[in-house]
C-alpha positions as CSV (number, residue, x, y, z in Angstrom):
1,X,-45.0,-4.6,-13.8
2,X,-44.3,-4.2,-10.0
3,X,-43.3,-8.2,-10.4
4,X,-40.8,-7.4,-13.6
5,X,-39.0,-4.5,-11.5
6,X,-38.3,-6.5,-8.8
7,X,-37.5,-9.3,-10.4
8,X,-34.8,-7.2,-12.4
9,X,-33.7,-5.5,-8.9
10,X,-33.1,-9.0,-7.5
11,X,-30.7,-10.1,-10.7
12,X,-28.9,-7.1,-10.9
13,X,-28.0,-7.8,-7.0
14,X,-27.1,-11.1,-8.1
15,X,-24.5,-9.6,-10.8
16,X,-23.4,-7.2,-8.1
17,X,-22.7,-9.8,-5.6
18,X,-20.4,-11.9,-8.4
19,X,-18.3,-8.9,-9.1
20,X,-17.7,-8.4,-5.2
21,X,-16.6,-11.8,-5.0
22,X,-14.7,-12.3,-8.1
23,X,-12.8,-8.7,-7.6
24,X,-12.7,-8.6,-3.9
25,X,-14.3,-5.3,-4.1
26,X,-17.1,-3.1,-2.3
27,X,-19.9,-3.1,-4.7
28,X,-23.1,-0.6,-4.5
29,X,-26.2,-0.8,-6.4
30,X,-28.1,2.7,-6.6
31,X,-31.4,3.5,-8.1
32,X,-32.8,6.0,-10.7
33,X,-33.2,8.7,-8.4
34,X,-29.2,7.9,-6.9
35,X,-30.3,6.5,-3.4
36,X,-28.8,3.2,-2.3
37,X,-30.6,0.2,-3.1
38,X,-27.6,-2.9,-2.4
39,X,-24.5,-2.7,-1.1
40,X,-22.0,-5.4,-0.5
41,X,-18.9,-3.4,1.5
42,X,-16.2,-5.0,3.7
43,X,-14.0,-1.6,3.8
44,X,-15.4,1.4,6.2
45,X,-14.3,4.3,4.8
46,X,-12.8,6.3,7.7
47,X,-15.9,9.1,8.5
48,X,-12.8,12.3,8.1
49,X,-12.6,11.3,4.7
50,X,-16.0,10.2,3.2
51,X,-16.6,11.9,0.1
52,X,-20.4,12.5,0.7
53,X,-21.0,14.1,-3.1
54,X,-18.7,11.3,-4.9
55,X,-22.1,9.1,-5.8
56,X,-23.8,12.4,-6.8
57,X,-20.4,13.3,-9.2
58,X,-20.9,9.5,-10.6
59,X,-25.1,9.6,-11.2
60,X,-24.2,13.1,-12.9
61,X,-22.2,11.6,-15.4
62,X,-24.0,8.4,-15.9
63,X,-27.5,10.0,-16.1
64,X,-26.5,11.9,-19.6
65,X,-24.4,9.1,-21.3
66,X,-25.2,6.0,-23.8
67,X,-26.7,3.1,-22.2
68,X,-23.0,1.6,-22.7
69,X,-20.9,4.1,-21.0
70,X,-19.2,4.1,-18.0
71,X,-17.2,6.1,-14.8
72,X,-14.2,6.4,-13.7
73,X,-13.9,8.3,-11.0
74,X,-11.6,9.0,-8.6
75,X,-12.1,11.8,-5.5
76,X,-9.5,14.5,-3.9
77,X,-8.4,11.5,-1.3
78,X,-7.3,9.0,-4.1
79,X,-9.5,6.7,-4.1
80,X,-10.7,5.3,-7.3
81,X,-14.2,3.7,-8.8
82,X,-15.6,2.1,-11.8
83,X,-19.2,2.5,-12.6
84,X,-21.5,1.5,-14.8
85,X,-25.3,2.9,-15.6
86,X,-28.1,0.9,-15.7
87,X,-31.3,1.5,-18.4
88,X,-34.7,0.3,-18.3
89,X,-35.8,0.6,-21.9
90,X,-34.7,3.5,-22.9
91,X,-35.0,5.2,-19.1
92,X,-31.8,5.8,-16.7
93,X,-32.8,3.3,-14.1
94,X,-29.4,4.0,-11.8
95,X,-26.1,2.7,-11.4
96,X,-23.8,0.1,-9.9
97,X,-20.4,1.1,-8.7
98,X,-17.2,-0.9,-7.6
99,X,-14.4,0.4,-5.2
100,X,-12.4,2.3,-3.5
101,X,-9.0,0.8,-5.5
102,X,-5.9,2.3,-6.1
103,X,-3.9,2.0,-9.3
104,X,-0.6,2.8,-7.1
105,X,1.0,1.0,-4.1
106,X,0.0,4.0,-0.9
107,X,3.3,4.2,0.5
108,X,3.9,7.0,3.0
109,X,4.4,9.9,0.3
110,X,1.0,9.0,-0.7
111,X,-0.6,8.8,2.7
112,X,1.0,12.7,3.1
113,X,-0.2,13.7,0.1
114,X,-3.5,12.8,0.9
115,X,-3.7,14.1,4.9
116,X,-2.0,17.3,2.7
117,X,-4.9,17.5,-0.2
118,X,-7.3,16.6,2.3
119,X,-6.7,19.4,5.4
120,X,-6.4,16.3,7.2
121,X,-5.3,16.5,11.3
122,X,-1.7,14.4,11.6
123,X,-3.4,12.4,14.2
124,X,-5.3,10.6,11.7
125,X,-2.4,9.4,9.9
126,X,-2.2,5.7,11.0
127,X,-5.7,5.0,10.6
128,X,-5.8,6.3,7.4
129,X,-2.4,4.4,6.7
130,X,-4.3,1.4,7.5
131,X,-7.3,1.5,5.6
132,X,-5.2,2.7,2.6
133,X,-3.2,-0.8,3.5
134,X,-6.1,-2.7,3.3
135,X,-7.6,-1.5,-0.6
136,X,-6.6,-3.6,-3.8
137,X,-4.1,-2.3,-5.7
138,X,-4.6,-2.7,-9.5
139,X,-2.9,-1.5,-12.7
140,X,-3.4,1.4,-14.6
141,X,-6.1,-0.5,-16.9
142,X,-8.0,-2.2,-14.1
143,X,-10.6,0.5,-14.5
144,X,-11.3,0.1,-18.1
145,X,-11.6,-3.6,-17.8
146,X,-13.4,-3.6,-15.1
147,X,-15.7,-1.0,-16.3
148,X,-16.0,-3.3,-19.3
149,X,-17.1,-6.8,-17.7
150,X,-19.4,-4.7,-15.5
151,X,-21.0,-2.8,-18.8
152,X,-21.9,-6.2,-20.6
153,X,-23.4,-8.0,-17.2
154,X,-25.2,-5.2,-16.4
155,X,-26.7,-4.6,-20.0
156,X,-27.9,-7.8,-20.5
157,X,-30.8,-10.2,-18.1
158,X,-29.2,-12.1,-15.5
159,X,-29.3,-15.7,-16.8
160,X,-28.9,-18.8,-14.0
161,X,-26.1,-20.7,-15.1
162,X,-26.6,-24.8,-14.7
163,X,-23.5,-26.8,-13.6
164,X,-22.5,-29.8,-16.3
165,X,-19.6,-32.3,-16.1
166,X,-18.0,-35.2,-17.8
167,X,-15.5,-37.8,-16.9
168,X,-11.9,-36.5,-18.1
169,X,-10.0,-39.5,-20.3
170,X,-6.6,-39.9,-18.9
171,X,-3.8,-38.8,-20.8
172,X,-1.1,-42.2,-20.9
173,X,2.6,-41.0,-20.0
174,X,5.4,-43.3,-21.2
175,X,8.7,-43.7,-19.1
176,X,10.5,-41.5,-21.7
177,X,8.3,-38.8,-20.9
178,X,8.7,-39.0,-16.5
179,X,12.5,-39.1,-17.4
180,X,12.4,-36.2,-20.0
181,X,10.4,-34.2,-17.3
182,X,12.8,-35.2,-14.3
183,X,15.3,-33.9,-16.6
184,X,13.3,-30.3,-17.5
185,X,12.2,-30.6,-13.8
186,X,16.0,-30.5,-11.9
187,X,17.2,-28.1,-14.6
188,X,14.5,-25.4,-13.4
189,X,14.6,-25.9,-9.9
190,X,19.1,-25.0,-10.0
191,X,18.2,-22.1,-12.0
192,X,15.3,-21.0,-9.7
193,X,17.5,-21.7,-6.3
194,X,20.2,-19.7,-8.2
195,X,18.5,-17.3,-8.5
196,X,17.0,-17.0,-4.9
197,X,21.0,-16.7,-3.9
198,X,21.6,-14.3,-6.4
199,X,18.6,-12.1,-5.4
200,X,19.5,-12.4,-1.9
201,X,23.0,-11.1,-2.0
202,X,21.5,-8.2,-4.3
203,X,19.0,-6.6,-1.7
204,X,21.5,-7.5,1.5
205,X,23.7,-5.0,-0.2
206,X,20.9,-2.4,-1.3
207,X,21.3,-2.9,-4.7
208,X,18.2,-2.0,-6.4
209,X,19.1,-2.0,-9.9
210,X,20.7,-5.1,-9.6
211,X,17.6,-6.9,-8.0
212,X,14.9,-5.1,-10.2
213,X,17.3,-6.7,-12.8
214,X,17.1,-10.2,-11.4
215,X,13.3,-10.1,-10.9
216,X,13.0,-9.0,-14.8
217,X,15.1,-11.0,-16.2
218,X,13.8,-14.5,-14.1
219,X,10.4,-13.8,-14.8
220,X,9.4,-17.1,-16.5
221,X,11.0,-18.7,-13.2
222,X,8.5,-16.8,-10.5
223,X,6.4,-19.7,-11.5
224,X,5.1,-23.5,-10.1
225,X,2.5,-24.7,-12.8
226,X,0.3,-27.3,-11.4
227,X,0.5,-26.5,-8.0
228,X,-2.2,-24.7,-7.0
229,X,-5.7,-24.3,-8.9
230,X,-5.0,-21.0,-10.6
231,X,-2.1,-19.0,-11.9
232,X,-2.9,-15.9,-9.6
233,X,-3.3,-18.4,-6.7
234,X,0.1,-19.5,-7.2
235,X,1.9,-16.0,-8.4
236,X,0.3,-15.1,-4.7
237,X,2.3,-18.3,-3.5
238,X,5.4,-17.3,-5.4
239,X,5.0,-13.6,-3.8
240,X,5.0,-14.8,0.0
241,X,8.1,-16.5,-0.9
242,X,9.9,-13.6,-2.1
243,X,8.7,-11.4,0.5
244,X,9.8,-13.9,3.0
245,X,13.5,-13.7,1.0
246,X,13.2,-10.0,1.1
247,X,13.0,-10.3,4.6
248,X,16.1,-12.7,5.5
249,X,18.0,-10.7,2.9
250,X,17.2,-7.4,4.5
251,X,18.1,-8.5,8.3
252,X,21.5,-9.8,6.4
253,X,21.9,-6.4,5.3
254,X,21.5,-5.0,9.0
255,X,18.0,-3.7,8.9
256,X,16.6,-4.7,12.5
257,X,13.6,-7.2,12.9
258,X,11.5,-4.9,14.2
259,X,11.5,-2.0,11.2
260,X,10.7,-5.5,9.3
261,X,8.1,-6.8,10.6
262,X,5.5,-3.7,9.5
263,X,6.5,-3.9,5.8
264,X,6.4,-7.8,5.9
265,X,3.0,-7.8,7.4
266,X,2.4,-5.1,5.2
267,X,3.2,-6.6,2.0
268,X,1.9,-10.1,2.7
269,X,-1.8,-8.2,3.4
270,X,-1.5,-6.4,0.1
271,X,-0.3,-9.4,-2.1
272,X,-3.6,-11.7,-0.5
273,X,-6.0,-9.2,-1.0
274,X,-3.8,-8.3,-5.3
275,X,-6.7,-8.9,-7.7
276,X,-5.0,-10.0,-10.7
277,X,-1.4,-10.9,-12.1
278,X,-0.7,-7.6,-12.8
279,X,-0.9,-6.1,-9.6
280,X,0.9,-9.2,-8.0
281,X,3.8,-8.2,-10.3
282,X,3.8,-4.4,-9.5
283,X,4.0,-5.7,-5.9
284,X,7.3,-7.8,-6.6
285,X,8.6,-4.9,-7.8
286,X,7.6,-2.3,-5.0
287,X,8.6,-5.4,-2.7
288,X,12.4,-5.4,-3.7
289,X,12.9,-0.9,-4.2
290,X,11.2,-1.0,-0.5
291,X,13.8,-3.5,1.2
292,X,16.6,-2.4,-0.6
293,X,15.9,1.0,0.7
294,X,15.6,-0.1,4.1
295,X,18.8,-1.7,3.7
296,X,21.0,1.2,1.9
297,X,19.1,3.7,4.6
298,X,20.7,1.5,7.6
299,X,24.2,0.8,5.6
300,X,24.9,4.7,6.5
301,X,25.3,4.5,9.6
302,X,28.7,3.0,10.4
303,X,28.0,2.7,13.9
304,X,29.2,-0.2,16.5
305,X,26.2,-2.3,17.7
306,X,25.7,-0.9,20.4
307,X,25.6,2.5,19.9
308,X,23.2,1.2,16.4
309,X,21.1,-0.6,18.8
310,X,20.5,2.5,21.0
311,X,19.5,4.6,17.8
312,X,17.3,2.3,16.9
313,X,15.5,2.3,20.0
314,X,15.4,6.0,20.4
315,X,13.8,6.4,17.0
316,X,11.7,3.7,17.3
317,X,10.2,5.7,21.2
318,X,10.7,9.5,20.2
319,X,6.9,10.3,20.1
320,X,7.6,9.7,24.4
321,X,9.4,10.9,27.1
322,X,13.1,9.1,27.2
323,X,15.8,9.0,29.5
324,X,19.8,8.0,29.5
325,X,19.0,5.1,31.4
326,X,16.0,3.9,29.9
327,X,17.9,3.6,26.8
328,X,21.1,2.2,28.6
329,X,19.1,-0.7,30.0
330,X,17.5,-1.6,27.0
331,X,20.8,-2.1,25.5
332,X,21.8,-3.6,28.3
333,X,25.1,-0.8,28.6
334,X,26.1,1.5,31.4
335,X,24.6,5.0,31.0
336,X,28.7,6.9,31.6
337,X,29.7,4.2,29.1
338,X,26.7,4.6,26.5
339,X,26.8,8.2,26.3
340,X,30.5,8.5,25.8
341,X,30.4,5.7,23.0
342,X,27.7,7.4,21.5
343,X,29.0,11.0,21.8
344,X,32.6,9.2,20.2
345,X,30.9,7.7,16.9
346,X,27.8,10.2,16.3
347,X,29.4,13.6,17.0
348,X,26.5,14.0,19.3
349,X,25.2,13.8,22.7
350,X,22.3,11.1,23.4
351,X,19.7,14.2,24.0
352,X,21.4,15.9,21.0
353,X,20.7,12.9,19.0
354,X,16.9,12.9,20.0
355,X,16.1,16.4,20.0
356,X,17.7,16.0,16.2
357,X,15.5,12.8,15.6
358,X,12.1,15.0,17.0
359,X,12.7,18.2,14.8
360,X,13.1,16.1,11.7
361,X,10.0,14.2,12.7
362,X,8.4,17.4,13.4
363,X,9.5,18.9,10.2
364,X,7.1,16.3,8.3
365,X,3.7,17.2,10.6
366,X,4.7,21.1,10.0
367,X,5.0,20.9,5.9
368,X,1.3,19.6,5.8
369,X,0.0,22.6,7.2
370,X,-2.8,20.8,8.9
371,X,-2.0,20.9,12.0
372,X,-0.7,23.8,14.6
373,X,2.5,24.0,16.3
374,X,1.4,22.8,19.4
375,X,0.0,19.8,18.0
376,X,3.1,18.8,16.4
377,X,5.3,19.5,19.4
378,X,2.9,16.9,21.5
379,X,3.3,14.3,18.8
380,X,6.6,15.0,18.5
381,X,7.2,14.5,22.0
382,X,7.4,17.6,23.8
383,X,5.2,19.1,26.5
384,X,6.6,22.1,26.7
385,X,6.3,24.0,23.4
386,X,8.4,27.5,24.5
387,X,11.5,24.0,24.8
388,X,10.1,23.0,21.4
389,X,10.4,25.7,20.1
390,X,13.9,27.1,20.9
391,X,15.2,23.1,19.9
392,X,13.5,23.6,16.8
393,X,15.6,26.7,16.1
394,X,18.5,25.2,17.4
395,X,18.6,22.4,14.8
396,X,17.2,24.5,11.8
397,X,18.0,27.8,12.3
398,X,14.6,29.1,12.3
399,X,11.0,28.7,14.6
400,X,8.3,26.2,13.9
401,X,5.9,29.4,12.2
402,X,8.7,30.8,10.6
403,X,9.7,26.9,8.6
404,X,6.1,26.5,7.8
405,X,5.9,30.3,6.4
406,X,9.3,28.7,4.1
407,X,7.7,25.5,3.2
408,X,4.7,27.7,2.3
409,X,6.0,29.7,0.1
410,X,8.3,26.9,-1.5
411,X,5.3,25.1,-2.3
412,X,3.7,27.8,-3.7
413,X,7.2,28.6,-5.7
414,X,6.7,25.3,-7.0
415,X,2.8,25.9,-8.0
416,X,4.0,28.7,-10.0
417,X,6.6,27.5,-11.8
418,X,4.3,24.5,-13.1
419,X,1.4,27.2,-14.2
């Protein structure tokens, strides 16, 4: 008997060690009692938001349901798993579960939604923003399919599949045929550089609804059959490319290399790590509405170069102390000139301008209500919180405790109004 159970421990590890390879997900094998038996994890979840009781929610539900049913479950910080429970005969025996995933791209609305939920400290946002980064992103039935191939592996023994091949006969192509598909062949590859220009223009001018157009309407051209040894390997191909014209088209627009660079690197990490076709193609998507963002945000400001280069540098260091000539010499101005250039086509002085960019930063950190006032104004920038403070109400009118008193009771305006 002792044998039998650990025979049947070692295959389910087996099948658990196939879906963690096939899915790219964490996968954990837990016994009748709900303690950890296997586990095959290559994302840490970040200690401030472990959910210690989510295994105890999932044996819960699994212990009372059919031998064929299955979890999905998904905690107050977002992140979602499938599970599956495992039967001996007719006694509960455990469970295997697969995740975190997310069924939504975590873009910074959802990272403050979850630091929000979570009574999470604003320090911890960029380390959660990374590990958010770094989960699969899959479509809404992801769960129920995966759910599904882990229900019949799971239900049934482990059997060791044995490798057989045969020689392939070669299929005979005639000279009609090469010309017919040198004819097909040139006729795609116009339409599909056609469409790169046309795409192009569309996000160097922000133009979202044309582009999302573009990317519907081409769809059967996002394609290169035969060149790689599967169809997501070569959607994933298709993707880097379009990031990479996202990119060009973006900088064309005027968005500077350096706000680029994060949401490149950021989508190119997201479409490797895409599980399946359909999360590749909600990528495209979020791909194109993020760069032509970035591009309409920057098409605002009508500002010479150098007074745009100077605003992008002070947004880009406002979490520091900055100074007139720091920002001069980086722009490689005089200080007299860059301040009067800047007060000319902004309305504002240079320390206007910054104490404007801090208060709107701050503004974010003090609508979460997790951290205090003197937090923010150190993130923010600011050592000296009686300065923060009267900028603050300076720009908006109010203090720091009476906008989060507003934003308090706005949300809970809101709460109401949805009850």
């Amino acid at each position: 008997m002792g044998e039998e159970n650990s025979q049947r421990t070692n295959d389910l590890i087996r099948i658990c060690g196939i879906i963690s390879r096939i899915t790219k997900l964490d996968v954990r094998l837990f016994d009748g009692k709900g303690e950890p038996v296997f586990e095959m994890v290559s994302h840490r979840i970040p200690q401030f938001i472990a959910c210690v009781d989510d295994w105890a929610q999932i044996d819960g539900v699994l212990r009372n349901g059919s031998p064929e049913s299955y979890c999905y479950h998904t905690n107050v910080c977002g992140l979602e798993y499938a599970a599956c429970g495992l039967r001996n005969g007719d006694e509960y025996a455990g469970f295997a579960a697969a995740g975190p995933f997310l069924s939504s791209v975590p873009d910074s609305d959802f990272i403050s939604s979850v630091i929000q939920g979570c009574g999470l400290p604003i320090i911890e946002r960029q380390p959660l923003k990374e590990f958010y980064e770094s989960l699969t992103v899959a479509g809404m039935r992801y769960a129920g399919d995966l759910a599904a191939l882990m229900v019949n592996l799971f239900s049934k023994p482990y059997t060791v599949p044995r490798l057989v091949s045969g020689a392939l006969e070669p299929i005979p192509t005639t000279r009609r045929d090469i010309k017919s598909d040198a004819v097909d062949a040139r006729s795609i590859i116009n339409a599909r550089y056609d469409f790169e220009k046309e795409m192009m223009s569309a996000i160097s001018k922000g133009d979202k609804a044309r582009a999302v157009k573009l990317l519907d309407e081409n769809d059967a051209l996002l394609s290169f059959p035969g060149r790689a040894d599967s169809t997501i390997r070569s959607l994933k191909n298709i993707s880097f490319v379009l990031n990479t014209l996202c990119r060009i088209s973006a900088e064309r627009g005027g968005v500077q290399p350096v706000y680029l660079h994060s949401i490149s690197e950021k989508f190119a990490i997201m479409i490797e790590r895409a599980p399946n076709l359909p999360s590749l193609k909600e990528l495209s998507h979020s791909m194109v509405d993020e760069y032509c963002s970035l591009v309409r945000a920057v098409s605002g400001l009508r500002y010479s170069a150098l007074v745009k280069k100077a605003a992008d540098y002070i947004d880009l260091s406002i979490y520091r102390q900055l100074t007139i000539k720091e920002i001069a010499d980086e722009v490689h101005a005089n200080p007299a000139h860059l301040s009067r250039k800047f007060k000319s086509e902004t309305g504002m002085t240079i320390v206007d301008y910054i104490n404007l960019r801090r208060v709107e930063e701050a503004k974010i950190y003090l609508e979460s209500m997790s951290a205090t006032v003197t937090e923010v104004a150190l993130m923010v920038g600011y050592n000296d919180l009686n300065y923060f403070g009267r900028v603050f109400k300076k720009v908006t009118g109010m203090t720091p405790s009476q906008y989060i008193r507003r934003s308090s009771a706005s949300e809970q305006g809101k709460e109401g109004e949805k009850a």
